[in-house]
VOTI-747479 format. One record per residue (C-alpha): residue number from 1; x, y, z. Coordinates in nm, 4 decimals. Each point is the difference from the previous one (the first is absolute). Example, Ala and Ser with C-alpha at 12.3 -4.5 7.8 and 13.67 -1.06 7.14 Angstrom:
BEGIN
+------+----------+----------+----------+
! resi !        u !        v !        w !
+------+----------+----------+----------+
!    1 !   1.2300 !  -0.4500 !   0.7800 !
!    2 !   0.1370 !   0.3440 !  -0.0660 !
+------+----------+----------+----------+
This chain:
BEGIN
+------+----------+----------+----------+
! resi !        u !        v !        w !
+------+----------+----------+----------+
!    1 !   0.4185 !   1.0921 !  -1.1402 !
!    2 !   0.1258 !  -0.2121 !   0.3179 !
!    3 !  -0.0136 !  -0.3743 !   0.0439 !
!    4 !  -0.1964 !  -0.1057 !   0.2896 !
!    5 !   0.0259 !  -0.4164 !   0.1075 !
!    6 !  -0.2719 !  -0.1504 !   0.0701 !
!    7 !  -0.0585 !  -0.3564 !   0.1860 !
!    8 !  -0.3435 !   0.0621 !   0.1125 !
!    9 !  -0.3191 !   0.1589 !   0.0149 !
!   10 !   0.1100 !   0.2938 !  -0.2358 !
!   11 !   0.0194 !  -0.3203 !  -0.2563 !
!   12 !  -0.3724 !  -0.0086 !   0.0216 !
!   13 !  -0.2312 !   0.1506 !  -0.2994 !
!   14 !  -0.2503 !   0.1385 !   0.2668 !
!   15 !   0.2852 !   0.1669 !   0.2194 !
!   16 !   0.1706 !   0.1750 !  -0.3184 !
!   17 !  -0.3410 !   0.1388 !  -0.0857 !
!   18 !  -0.0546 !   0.1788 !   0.2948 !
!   19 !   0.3013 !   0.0736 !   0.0890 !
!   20 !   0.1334 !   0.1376 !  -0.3495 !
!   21 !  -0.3160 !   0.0088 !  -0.1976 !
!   22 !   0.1743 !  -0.2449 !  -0.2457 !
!   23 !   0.1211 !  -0.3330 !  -0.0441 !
!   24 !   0.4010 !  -0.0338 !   0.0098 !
!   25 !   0.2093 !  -0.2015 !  -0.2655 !
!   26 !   0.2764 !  -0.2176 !   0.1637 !
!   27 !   0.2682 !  -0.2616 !  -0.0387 !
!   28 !   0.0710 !  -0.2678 !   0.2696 !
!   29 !   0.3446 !   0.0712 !   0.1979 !
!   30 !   0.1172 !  -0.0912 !   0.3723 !
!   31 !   0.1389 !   0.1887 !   0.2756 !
!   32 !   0.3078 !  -0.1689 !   0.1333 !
!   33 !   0.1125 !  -0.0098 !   0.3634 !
!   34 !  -0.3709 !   0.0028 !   0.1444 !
!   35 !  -0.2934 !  -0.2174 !   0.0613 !
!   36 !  -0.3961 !   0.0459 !   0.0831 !
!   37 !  -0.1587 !  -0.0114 !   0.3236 !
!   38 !  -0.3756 !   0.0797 !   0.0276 !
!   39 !  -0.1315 !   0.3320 !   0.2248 !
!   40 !  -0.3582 !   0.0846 !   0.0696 !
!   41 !  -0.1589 !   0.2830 !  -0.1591 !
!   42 !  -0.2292 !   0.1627 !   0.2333 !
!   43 !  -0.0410 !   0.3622 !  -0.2051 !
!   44 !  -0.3374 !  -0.0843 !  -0.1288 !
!   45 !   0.0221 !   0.2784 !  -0.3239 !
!   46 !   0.3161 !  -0.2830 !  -0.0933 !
!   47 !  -0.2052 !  -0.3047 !   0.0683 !
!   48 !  -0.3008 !   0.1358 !  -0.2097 !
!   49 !   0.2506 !   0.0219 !  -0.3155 !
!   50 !   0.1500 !  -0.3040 !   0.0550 !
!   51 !  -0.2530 !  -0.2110 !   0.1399 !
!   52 !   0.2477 !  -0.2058 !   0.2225 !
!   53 !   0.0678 !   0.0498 !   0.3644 !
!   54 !   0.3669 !  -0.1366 !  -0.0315 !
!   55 !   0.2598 !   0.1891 !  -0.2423 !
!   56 !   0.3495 !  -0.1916 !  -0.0364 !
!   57 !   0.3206 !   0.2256 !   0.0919 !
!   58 !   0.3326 !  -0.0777 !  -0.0454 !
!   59 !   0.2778 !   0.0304 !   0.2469 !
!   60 !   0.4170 !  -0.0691 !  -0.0475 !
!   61 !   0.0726 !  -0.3578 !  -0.0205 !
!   62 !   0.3349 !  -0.2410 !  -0.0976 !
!   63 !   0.1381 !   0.1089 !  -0.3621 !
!   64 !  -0.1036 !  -0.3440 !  -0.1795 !
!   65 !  -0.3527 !   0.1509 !   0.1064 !
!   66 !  -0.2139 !   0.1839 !  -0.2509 !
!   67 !  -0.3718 !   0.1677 !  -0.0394 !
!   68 !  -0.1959 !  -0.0622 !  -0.3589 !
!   69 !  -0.1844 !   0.2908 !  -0.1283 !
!   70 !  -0.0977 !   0.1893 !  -0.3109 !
!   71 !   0.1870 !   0.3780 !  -0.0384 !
!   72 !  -0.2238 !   0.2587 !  -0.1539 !
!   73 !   0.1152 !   0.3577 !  -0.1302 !
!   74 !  -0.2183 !   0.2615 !   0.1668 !
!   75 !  -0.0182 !   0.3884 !  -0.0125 !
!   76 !   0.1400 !   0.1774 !   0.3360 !
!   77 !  -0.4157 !   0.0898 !   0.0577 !
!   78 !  -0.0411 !  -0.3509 !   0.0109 !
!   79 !   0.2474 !  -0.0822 !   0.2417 !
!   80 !  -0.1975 !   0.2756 !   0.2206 !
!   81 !  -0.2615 !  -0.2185 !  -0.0920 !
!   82 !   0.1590 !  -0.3040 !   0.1382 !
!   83 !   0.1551 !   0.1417 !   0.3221 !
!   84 !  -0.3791 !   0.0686 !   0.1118 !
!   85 !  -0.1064 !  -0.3255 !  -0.0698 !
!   86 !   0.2985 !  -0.1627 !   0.2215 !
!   87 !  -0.0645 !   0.0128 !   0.3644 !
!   88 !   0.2619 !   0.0644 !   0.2805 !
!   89 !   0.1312 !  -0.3100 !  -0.0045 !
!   90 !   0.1711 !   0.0415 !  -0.2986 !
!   91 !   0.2822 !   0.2325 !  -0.1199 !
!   92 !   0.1266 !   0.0650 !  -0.3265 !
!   93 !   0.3235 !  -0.0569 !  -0.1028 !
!   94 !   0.2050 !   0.0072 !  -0.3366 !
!   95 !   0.1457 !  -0.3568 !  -0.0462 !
!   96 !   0.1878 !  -0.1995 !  -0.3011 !
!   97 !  -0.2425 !  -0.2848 !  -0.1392 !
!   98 !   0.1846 !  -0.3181 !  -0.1489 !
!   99 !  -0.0242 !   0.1487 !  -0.3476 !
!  100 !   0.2491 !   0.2844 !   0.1177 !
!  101 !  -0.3161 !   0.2610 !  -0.0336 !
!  102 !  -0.0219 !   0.2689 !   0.3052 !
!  103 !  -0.3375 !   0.0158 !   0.1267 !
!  104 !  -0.2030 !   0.1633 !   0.2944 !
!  105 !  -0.1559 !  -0.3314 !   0.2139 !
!  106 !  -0.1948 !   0.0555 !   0.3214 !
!  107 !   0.1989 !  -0.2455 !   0.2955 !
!  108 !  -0.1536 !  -0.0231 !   0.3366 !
!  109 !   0.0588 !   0.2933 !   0.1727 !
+------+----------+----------+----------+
């Protein structure tokens, strides 16, 4: 199992369904050092599971700065799972949340 953070869609009951065929357990953490921006979503297989044309993405930002989110524990086919869903805007990367957890967390590419 791998932790995967989460400040978005992928927090969404209908996105974990179709995208894992479940619903994920989580508890609430942050990411420190970043902050959310918005970015369009124009892949329309992505827009159909989430239903919104905007998706929030985070980028680097000032230390006191920090992203709320849940962090779920996933299988490794799930985080296949999850690397389809997230467009090319995003990248993942392995990160240290505020509870001292490591965790994969997609970051704008």
């Amino acid at each position: 199992m791998v932790h995967l953070f989460s400040y978005g869609t992928l927090q969404q009951a209908g996105v974990q369904m179709a995208s894992f065929g479940r619903l994920l357990a989580g508890t609430p953490d942050a990411l420190p050092s970043w902050k959310r921006e918005m970015v369009e979503i124009t892949d329309v297989e992505v827009f159909a599971k989430s239903g919104e044309r905007f998706h929030p993405i985070v980028v680097p930002a000032d230390a006191s700065d920090e992203v709320q989110g849940m962090v779920f524990e996933i299988t490794s086919e799930e985080l296949a799972s999850a690397d389809r869903y997230e467009v090319a805007n995003y990248k993942r990367i392995a990160a240290r949340l505020k509870s001292g957890k490591e965790a994969w967390v997609y970051v704008k590419a």
